[in-house]
Backbone of each chain as nested JSON, in Angstrom:
{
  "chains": [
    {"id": "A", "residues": [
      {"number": 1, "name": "UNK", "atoms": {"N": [-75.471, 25.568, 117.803], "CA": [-75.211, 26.913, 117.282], "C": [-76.268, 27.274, 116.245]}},
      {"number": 2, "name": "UNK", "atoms": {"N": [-76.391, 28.295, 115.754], "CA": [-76.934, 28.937, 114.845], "C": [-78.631, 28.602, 115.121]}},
      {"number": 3, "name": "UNK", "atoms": {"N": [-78.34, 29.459, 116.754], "CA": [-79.993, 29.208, 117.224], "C": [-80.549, 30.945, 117.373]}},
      {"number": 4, "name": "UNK", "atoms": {"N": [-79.681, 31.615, 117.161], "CA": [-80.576, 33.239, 117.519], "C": [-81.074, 33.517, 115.721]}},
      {"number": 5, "name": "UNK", "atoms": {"N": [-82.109, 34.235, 115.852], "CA": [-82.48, 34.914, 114.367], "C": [-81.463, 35.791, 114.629]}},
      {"number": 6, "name": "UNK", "atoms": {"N": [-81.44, 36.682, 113.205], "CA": [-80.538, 37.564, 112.724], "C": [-81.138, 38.884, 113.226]}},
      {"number": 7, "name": "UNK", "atoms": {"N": [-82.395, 39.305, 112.646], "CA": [-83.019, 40.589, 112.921], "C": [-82.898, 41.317, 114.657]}},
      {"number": 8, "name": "UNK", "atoms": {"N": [-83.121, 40.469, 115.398], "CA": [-82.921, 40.844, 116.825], "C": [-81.5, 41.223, 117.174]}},
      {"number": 9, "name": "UNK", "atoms": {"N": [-80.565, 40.419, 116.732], "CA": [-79.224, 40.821, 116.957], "C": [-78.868, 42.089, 116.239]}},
      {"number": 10, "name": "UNK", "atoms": {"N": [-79.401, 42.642, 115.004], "CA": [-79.64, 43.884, 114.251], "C": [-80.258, 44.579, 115.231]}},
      {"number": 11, "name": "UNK", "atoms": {"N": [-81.317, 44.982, 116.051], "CA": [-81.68, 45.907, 116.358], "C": [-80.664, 45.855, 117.499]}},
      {"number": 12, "name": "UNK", "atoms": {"N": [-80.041, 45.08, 118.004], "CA": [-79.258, 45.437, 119.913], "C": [-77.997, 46.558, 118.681]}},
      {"number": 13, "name": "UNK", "atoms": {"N": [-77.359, 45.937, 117.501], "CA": [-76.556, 47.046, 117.147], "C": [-77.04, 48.558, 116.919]}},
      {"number": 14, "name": "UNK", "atoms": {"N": [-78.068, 47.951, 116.571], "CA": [-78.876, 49.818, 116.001], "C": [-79.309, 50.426, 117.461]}},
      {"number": 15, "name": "UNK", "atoms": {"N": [-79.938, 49.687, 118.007], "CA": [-80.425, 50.642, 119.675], "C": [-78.703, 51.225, 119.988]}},
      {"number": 16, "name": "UNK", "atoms": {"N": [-77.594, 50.006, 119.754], "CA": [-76.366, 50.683, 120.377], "C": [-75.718, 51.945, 119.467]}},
      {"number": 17, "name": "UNK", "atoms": {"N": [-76.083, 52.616, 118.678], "CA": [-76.412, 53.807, 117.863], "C": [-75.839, 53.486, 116.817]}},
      {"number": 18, "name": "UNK", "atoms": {"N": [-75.425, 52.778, 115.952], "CA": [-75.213, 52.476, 114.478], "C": [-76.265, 53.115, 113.02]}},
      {"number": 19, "name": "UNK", "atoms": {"N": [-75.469, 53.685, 112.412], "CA": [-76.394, 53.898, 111.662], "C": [-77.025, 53.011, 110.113]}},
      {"number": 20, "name": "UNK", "atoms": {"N": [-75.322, 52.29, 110.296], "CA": [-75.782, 50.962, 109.717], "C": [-75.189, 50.176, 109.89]}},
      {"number": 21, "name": "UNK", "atoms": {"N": [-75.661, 48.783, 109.999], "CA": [-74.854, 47.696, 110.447], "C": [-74.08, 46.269, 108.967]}},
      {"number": 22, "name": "UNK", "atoms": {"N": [-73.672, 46.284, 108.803], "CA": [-73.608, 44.905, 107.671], "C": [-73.922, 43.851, 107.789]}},
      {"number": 23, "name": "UNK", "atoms": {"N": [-74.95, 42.611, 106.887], "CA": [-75.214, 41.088, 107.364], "C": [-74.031, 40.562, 108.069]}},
      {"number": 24, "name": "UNK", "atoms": {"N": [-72.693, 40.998, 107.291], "CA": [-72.174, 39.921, 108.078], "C": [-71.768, 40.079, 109.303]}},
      {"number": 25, "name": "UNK", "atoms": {"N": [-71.523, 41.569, 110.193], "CA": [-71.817, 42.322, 111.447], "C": [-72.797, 41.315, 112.419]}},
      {"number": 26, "name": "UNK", "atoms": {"N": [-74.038, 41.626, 111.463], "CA": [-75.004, 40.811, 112.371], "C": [-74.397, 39.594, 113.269]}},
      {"number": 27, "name": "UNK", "atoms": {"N": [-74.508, 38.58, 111.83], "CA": [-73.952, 37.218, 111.924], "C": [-72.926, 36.992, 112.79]}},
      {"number": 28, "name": "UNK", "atoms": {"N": [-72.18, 37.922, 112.933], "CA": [-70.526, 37.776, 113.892], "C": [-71.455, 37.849, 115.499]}},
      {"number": 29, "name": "UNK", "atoms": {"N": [-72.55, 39.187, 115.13], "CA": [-72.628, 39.549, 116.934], "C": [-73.547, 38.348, 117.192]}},
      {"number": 30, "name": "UNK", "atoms": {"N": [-74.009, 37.477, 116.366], "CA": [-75.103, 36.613, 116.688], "C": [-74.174, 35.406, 117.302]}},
      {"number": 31, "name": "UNK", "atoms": {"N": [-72.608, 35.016, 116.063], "CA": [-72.02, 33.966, 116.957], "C": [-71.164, 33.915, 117.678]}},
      {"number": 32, "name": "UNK", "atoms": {"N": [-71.146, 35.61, 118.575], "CA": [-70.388, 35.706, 119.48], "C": [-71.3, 35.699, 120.736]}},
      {"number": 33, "name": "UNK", "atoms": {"N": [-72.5, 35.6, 120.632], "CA": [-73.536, 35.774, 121.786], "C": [-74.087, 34.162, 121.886]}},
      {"number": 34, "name": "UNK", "atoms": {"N": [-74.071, 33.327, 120.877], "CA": [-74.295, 32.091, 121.087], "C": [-73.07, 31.119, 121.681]}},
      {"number": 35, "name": "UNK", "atoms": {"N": [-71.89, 31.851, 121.627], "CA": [-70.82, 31.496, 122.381], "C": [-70.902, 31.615, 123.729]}},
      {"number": 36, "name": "UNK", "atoms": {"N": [-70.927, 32.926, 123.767], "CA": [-71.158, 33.384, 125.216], "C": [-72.155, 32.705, 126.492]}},
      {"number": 37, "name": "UNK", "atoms": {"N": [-73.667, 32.692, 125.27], "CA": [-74.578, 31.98, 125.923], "C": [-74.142, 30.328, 126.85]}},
      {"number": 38, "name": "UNK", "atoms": {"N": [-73.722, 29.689, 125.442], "CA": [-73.696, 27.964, 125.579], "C": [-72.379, 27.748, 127.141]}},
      {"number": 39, "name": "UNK", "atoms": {"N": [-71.672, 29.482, 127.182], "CA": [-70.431, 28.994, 127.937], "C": [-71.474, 29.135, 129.444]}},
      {"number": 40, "name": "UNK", "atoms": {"N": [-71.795, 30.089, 129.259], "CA": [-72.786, 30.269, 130.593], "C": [-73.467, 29.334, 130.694]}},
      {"number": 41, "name": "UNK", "atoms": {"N": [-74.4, 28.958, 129.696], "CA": [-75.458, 27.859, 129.884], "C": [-74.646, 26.226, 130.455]}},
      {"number": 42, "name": "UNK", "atoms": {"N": [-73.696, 26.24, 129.963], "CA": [-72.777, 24.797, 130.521], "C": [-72.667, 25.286, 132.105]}},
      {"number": 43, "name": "UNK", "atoms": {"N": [-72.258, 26.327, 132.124], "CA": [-71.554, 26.508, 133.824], "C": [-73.469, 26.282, 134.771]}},
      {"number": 44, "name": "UNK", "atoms": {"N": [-74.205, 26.59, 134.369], "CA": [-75.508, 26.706, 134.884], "C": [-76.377, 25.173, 134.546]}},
      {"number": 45, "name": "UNK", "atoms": {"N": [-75.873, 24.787, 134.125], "CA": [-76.45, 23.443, 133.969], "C": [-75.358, 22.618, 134.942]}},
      {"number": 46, "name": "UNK", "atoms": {"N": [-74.088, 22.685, 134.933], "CA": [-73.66, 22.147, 135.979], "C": [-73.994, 22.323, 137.688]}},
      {"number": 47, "name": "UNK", "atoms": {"N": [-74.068, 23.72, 137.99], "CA": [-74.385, 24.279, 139.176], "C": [-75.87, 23.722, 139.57]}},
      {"number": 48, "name": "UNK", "atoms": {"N": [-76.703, 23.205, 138.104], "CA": [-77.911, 22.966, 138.819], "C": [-77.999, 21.287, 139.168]}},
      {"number": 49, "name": "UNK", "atoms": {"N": [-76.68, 20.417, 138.623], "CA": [-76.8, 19.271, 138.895], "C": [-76.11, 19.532, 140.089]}},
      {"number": 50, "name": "UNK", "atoms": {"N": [-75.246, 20.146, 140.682], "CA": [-74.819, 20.527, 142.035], "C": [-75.763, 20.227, 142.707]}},
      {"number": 51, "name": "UNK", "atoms": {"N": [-76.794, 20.973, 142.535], "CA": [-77.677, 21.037, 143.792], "C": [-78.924, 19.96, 143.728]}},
      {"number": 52, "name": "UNK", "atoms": {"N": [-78.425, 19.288, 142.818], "CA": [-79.37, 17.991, 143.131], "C": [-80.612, 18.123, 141.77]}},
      {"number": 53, "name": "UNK", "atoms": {"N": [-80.201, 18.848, 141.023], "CA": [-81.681, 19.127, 139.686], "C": [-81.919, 19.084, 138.794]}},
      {"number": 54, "name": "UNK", "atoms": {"N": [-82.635, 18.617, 138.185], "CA": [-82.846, 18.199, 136.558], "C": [-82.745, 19.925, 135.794]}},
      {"number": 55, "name": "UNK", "atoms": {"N": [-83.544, 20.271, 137.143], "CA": [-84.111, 21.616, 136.015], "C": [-83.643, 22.829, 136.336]}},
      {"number": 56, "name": "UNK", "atoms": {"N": [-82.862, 24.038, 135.218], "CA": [-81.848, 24.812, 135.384], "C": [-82.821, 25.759, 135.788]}},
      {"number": 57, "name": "UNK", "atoms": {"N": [-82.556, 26.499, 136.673], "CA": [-83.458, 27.482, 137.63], "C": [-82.868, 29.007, 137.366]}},
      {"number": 58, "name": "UNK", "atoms": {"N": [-83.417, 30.131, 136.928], "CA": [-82.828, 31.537, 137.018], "C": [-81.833, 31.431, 137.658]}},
      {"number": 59, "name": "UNK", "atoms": {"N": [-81.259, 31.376, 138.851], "CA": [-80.268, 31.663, 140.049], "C": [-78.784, 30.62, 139.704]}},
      {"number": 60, "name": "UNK", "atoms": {"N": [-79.429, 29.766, 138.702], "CA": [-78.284, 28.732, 138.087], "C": [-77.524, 29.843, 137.145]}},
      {"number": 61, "name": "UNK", "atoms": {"N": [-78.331, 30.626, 136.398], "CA": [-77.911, 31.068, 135.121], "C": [-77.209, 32.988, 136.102]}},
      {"number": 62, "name": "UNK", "atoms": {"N": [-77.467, 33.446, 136.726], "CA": [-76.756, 34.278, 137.681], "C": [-75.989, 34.208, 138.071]}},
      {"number": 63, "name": "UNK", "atoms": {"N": [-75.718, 32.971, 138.844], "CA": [-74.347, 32.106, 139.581], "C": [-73.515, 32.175, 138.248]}},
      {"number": 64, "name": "UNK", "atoms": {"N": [-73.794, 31.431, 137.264], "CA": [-72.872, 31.196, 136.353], "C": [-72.562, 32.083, 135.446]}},
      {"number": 65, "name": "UNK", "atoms": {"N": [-73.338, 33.548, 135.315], "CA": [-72.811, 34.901, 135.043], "C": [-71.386, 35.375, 135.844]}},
      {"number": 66, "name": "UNK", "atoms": {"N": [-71.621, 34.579, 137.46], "CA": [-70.697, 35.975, 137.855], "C": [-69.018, 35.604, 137.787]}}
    ]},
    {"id": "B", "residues": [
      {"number": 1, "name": "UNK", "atoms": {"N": [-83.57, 46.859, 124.802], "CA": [-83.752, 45.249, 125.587], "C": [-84.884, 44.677, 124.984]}},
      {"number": 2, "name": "UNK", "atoms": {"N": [-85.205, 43.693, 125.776], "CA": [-86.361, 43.043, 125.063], "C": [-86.421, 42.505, 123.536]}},
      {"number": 3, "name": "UNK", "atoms": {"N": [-85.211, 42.49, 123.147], "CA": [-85.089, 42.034, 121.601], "C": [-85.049, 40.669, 121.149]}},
      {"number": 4, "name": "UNK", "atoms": {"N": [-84.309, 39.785, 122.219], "CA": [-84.449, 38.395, 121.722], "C": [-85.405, 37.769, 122.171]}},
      {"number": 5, "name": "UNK", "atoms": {"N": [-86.079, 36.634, 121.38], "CA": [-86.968, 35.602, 121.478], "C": [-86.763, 34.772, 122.566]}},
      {"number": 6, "name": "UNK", "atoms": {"N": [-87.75, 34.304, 123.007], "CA": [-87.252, 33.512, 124.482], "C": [-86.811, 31.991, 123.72]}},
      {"number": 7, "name": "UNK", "atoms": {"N": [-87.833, 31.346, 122.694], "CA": [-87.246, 29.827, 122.302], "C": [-85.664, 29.527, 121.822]}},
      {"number": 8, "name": "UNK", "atoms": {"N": [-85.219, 30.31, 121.071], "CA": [-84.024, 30.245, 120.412], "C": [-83.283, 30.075, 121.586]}},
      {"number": 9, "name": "UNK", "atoms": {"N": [-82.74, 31.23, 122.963], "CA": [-82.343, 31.108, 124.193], "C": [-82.472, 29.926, 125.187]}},
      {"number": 10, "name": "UNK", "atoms": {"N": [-84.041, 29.62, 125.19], "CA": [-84.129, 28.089, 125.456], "C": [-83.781, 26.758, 125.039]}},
      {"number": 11, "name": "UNK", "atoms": {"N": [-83.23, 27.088, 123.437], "CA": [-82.475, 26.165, 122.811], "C": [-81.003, 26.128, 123.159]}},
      {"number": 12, "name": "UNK", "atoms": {"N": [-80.54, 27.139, 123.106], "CA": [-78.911, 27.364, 123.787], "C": [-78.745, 26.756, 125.395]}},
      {"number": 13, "name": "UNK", "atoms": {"N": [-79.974, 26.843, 125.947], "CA": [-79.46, 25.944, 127.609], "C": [-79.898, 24.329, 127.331]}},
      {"number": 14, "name": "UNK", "atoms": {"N": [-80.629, 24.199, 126.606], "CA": [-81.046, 22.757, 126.147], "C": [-79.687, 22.354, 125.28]}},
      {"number": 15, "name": "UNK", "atoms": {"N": [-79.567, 22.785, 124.515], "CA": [-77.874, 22.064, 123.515], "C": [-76.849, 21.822, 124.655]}},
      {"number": 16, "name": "UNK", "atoms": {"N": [-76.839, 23.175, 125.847], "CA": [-75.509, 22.518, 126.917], "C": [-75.775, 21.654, 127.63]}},
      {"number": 17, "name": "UNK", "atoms": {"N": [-77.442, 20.84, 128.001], "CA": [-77.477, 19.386, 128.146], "C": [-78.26, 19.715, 129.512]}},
      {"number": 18, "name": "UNK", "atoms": {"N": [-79.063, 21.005, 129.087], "CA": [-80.244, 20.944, 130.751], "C": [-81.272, 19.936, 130.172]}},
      {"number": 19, "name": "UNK", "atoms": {"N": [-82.05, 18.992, 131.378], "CA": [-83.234, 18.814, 130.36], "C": [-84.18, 18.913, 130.878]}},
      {"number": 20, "name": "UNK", "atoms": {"N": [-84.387, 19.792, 131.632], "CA": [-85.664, 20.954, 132.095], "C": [-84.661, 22.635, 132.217]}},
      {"number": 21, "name": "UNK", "atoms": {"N": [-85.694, 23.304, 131.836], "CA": [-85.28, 24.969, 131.768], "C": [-86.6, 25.765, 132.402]}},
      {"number": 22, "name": "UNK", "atoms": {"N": [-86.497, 26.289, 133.551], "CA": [-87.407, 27.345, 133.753], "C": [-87.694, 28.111, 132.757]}},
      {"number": 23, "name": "UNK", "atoms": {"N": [-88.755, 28.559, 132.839], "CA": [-89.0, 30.177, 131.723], "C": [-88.158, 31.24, 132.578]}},
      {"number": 24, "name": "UNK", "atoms": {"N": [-87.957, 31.244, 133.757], "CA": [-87.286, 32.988, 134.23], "C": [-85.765, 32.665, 134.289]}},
      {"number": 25, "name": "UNK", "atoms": {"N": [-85.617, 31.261, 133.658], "CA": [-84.033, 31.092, 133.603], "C": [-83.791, 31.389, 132.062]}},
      {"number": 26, "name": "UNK", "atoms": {"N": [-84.477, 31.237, 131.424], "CA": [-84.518, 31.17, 129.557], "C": [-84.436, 33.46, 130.059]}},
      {"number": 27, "name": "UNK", "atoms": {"N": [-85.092, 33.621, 130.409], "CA": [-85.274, 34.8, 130.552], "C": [-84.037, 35.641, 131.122]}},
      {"number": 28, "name": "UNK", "atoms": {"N": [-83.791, 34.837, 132.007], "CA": [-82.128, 35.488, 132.725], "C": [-81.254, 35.736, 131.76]}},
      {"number": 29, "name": "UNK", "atoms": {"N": [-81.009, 34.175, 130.952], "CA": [-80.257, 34.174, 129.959], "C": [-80.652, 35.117, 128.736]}},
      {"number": 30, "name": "UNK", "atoms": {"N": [-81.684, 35.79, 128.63], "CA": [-81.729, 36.281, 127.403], "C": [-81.266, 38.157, 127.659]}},
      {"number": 31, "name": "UNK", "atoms": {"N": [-81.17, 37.627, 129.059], "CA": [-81.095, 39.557, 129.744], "C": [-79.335, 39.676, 129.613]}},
      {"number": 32, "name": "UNK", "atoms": {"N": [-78.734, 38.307, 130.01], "CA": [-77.701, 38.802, 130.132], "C": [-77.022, 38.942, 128.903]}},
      {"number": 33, "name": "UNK", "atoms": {"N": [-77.422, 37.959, 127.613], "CA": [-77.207, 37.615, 126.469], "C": [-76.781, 39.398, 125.96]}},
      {"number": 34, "name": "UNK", "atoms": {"N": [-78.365, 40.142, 125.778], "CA": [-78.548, 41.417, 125.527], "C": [-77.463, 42.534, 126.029]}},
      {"number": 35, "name": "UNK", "atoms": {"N": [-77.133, 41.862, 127.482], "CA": [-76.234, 43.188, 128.204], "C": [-75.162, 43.231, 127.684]}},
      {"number": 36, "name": "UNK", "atoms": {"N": [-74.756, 41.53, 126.987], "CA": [-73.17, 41.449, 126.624], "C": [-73.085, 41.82, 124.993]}},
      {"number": 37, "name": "UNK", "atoms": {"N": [-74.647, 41.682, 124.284], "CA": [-74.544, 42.25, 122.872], "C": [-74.605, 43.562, 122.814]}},
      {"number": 38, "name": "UNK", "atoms": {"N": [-75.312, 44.505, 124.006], "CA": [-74.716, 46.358, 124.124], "C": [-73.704, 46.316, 124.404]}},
      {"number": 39, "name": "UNK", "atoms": {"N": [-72.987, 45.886, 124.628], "CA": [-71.75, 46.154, 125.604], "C": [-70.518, 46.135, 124.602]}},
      {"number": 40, "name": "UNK", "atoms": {"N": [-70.72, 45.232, 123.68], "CA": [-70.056, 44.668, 122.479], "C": [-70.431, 45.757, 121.19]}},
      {"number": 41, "name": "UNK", "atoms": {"N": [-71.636, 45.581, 120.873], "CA": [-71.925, 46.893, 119.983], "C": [-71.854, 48.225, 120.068]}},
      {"number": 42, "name": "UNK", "atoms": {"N": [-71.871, 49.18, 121.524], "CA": [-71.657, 50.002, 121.538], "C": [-69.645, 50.258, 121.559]}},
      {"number": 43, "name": "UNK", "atoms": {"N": [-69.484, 49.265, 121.675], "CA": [-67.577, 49.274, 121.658], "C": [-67.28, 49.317, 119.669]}},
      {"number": 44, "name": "UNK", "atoms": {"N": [-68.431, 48.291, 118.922], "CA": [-67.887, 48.433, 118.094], "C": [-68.64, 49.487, 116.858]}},
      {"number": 45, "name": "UNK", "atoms": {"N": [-69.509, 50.022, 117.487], "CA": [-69.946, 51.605, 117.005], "C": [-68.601, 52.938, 117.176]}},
      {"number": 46, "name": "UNK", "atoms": {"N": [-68.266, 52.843, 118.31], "CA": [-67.243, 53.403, 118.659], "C": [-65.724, 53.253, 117.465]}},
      {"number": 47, "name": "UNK", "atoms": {"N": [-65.666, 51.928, 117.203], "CA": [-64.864, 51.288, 116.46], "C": [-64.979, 51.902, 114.955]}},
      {"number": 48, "name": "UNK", "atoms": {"N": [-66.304, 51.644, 114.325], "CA": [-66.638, 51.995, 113.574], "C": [-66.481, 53.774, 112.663]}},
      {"number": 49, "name": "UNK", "atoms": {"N": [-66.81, 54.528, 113.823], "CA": [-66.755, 55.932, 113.956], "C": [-65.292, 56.524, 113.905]}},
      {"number": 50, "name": "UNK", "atoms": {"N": [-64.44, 55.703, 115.22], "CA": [-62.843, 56.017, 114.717], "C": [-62.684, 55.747, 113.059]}},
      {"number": 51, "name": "UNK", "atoms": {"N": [-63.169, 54.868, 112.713], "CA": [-62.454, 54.147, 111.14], "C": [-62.958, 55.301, 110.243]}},
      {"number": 52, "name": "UNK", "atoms": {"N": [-63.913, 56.111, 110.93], "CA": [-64.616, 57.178, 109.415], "C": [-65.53, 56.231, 108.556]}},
      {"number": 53, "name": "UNK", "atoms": {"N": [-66.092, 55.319, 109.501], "CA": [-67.758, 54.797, 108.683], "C": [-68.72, 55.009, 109.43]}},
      {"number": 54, "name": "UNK", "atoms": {"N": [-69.616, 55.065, 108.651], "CA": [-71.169, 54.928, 109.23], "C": [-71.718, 53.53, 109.253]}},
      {"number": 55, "name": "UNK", "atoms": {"N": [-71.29, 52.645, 108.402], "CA": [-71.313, 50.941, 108.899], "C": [-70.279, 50.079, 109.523]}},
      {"number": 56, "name": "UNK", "atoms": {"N": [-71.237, 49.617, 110.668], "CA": [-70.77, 48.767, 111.681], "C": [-70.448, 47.304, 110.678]}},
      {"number": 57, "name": "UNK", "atoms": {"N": [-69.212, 47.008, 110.548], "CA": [-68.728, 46.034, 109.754], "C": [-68.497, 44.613, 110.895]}},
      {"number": 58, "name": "UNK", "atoms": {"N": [-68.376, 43.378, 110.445], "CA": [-67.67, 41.792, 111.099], "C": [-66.48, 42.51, 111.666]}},
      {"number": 59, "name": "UNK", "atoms": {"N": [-65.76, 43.258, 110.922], "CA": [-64.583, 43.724, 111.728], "C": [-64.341, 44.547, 113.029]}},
      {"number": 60, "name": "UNK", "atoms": {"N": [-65.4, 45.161, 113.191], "CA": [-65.615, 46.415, 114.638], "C": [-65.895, 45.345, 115.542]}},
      {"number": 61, "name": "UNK", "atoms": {"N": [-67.198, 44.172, 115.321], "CA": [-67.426, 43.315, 116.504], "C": [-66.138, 42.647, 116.736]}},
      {"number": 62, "name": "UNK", "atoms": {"N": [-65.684, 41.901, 115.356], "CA": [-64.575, 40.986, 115.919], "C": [-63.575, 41.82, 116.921]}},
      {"number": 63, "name": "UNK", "atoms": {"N": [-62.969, 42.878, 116.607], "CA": [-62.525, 43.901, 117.403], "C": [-63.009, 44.557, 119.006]}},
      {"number": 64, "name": "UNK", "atoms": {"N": [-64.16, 44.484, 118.827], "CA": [-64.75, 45.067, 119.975], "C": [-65.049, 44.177, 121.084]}},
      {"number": 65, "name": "UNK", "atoms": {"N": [-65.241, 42.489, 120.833], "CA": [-65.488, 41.363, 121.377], "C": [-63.678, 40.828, 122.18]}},
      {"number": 66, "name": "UNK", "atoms": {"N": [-62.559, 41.313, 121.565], "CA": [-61.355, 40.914, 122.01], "C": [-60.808, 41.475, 123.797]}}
    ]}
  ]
}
């Protein structure tokens, strides 16, 4: 955890029209997206030992979106 | 779009225990990462605006993420 910077997760709120956001706003959308990520990233790291592979391939991380 | 860093993302599929990562899989993951942080921020802009603020507070995401 606590692998995204802060500033990037600030601008996805501001592009989403905020006119201001709070640090600790940020921080929440940052460790709700590193959640999200690691749950996907587990399901896509499994799917790619499925198919026989060390190495997690785009179509791992799609599969394990849907 | 285009807001997050590709390494940080490549760290999130490496912590769930890949130990090779494409770059257009680090990349997948950072697209979908983004779709689910608009998706989340524009719910808690929305959030925000009902309450009669102009700052997006921890409380609109925590809210908007449920």
């Amino acid at each position: 955890m606590a692998e995204l910077p802060i500033a990037p997760v600030t601008r996805i709120v501001r592009n989403a029209g905020a006119e201001r956001v709070s640090e600790d706003a940020s921080q929440e959308l940052a460790r709700l997206l590193e959640a999200y990520g690691d749950k996907i990233a587990r399901k896509a790291v499994s799917l790619a030992r499925h198919a026989g592979r060390r190495t997690v391939k785009r179509e791992d991380l799609i599969e394990a979106a849907e």
